[in-house]
N, C-alpha and C positions, 0 to 999 in steps of 0.2 A: 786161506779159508776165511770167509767172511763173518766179523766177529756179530753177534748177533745179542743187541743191546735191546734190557727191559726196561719196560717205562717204571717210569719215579723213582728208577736208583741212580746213584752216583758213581760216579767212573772217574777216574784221573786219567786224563789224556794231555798227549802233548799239545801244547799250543799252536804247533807247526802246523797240523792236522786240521786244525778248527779254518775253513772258510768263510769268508764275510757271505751271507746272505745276500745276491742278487735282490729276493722280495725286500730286504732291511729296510724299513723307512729313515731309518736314520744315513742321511750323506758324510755330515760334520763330525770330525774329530778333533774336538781341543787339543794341540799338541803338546799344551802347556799341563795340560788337565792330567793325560796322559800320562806326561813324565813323574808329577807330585805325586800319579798313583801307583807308577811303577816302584817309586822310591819308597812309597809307606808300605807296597809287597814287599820286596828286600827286609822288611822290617819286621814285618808283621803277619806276611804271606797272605793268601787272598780268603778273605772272609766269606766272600759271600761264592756259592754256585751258580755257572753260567748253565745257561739250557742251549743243548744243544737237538738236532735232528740228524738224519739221515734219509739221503736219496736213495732212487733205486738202482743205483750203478756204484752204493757204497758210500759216496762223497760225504763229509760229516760237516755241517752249517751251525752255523749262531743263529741260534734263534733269539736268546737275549743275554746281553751281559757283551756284548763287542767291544765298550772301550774297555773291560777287564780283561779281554785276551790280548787286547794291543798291549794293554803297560804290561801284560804275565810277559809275551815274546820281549819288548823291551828291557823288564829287569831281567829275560834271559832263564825262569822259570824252568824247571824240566816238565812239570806236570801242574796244570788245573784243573780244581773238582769241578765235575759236568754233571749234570740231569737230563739226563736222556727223555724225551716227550714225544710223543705221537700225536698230539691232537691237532687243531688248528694255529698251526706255527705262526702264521700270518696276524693272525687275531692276538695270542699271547704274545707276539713281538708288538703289535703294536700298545696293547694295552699296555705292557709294560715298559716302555718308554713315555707314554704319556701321566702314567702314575709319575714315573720320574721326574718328569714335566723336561726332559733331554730334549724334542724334538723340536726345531725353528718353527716358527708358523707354516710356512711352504711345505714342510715335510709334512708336517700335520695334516696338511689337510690332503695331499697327494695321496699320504697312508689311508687314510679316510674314504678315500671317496674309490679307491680299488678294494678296500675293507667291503665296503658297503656295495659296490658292481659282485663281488664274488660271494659272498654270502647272501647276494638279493635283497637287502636291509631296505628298509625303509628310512628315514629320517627319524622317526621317532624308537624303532629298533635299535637304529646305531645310539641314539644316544641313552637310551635304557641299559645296553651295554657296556657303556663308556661313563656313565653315570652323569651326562650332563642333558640339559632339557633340546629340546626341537629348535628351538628360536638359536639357540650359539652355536649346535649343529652346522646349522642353515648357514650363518655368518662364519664360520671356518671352512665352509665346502666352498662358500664363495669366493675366495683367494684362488679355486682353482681356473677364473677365470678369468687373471691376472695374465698380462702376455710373455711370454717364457722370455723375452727379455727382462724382465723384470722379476719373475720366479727364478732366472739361474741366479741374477747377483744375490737372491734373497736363503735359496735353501740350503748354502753353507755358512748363514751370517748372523750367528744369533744374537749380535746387538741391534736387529732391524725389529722394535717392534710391531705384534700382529695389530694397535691398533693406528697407527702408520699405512698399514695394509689396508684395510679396510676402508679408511677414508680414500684412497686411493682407486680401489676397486669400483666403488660408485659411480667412476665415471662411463660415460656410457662405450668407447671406441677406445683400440688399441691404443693408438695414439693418445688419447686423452691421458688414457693410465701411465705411460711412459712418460707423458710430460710433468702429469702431477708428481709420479714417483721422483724424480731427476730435480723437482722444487722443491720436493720435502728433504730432500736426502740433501741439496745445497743447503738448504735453512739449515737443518741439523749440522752440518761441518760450520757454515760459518758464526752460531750460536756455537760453539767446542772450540772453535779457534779464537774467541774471545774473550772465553772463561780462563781459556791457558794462558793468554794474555792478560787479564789482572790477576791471574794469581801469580804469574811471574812479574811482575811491576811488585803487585804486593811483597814476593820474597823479595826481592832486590832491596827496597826499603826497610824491612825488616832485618836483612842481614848488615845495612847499615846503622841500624841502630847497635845491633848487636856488636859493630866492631867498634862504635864510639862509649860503649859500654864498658868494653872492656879494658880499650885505652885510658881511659877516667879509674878504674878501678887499679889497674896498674901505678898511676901519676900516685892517686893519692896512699898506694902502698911503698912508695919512696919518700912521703913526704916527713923532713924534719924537723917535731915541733918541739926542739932544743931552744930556749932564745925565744919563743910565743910570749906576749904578752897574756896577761889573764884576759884583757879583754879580745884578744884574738884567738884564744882558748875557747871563750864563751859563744862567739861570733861562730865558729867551726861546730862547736856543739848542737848549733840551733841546725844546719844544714843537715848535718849527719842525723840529725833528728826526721826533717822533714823529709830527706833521701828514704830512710829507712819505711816510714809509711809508706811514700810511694813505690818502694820496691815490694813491698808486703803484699798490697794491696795489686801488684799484679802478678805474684808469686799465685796468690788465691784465684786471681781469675784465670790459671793457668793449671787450676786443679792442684795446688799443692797447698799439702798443711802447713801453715805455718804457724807457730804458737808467739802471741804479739807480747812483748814483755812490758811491761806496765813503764809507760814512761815520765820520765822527768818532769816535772812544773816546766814547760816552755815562756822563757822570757819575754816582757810585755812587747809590745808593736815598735816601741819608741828603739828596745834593745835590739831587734835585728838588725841583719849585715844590712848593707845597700847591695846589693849585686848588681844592680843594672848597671 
């Protein structure tokens, strides 16, 4: 018998049960996202309710909240709270992913612009409903005339940003947009592969300092100063003096308190070491 759900209550259903939405604007699921949030379920169990619908042959759809039923089936959930709706599924699915601000620029604008075909919207309709003006509308509906080579790499990729797109989109032929997309997207790796590369030159040097640091700090934790003259006492004193600032002084610019203790009358110019 078919169960026969009211709108605006809450139901615990299994997660099994729940289908991804064919209409979903959203393609991308962070896998990494996923797991963090299956894990704080496990924890904490799922806070917020997903909305769901129903077809007319039964089938029960996400209308929102689909990465919460992946991590519920993932941490293995028996049940999630649902809110059953009737309205315009399509419309609350997308608004409420763009509240979220979850969706890639590509999805964005795909949801948009069947938003906007099936409801007859206008430009300024759609974005009196979505709360944004006519003019960025205009410039996110643009993207959908991007060439689907260049829309599939983008609408599961949400480190592509939409304004990337855009300058991209300007141009006037397929081809043009593919060529730009394919320059920006080089620029962008080889600007990334560059940055990895000094800051790996940077550790490297730094973790050499760090093991002559430590080597030094070992030496002079052996040293016996049985037998020191006083003037070799004095000579040692002025260093460990001058060490210690300099250690201070990057202790603090490394975010750490340090309390400087009031030091010694240091020895005139004539009484330092020679070190060189």
């Amino acid at each position: 018998m078919a169960v026969k759900y009211s709108k605006g209550r809450i139901y615990k259903l299994d997660p099994a049960v729940l289908q991804t939405d064919p209409q979903q604007p959203r393609k991308f699921l962070d896998p990494i996202g996923i797991n963090e949030m299956a894990a704080t379920m496990i924890k904490l169990g799922v806070l917020e309710p997903i909305l769901f619908r129903q077809d007319e042959v039964e089938n029960l759809f996400v209308v929102a909240g689909e990465r919460r039923v992946a991590a519920a089936k993932k941490a293995g959930l028996p049940t999630i709270p649902s809110l059953y709706v009737d309205a315009n599924h399509r419309e609350i699915s997308l608004v409420e992913n763009l509240l979220r601000q979850d969706l890639t620029p590509i999805e964005e604008s795909e949801a948009m612009a069947v938003l906007m075909q099936e409801r007859s919207y206008n430009q300024l309709q759609l974005g009196d409903m979505l709360g944004k003006s006519q003019p960025a509308v205009a410039q996110i509906l643009s993207l959908n005339n991007l060439p689907e080579t260049v829309k599939s790499q983008c609408r599961s990729n949400p480190n592509i940003p939409r304004s990337l797109l855009l300058e991209v989109v300007k141009n006037k032929t397929a081809k043009g947009m593919e060529t730009a997309y394919n320059k920006e997207i080089a620029k962008r790796q080889a600007q990334e592969l560059g940055t990895q590369k000094v800051k790996t030159a940077r550790s490297t040097k730094e973790q050499a300092m760090i093991n002559q640091v430590v080597s030094l700090n070992g030496k002079m934790a052996d040293l016996q100063l049985d037998g020191w003259g006083e003037s070799d006492r004095q000579d040692m004193a002025v260093v460990l003096r001058d060490m210690r600032g300099t250690t201070t002084r990057l202790l603090q610019s490394l975010g750490e308190n340090v309390d400087e203790e009031r030091e010694e009358p240091v020895p005139e110019e004539s009484n330092r070491p020679n070190l060189a």
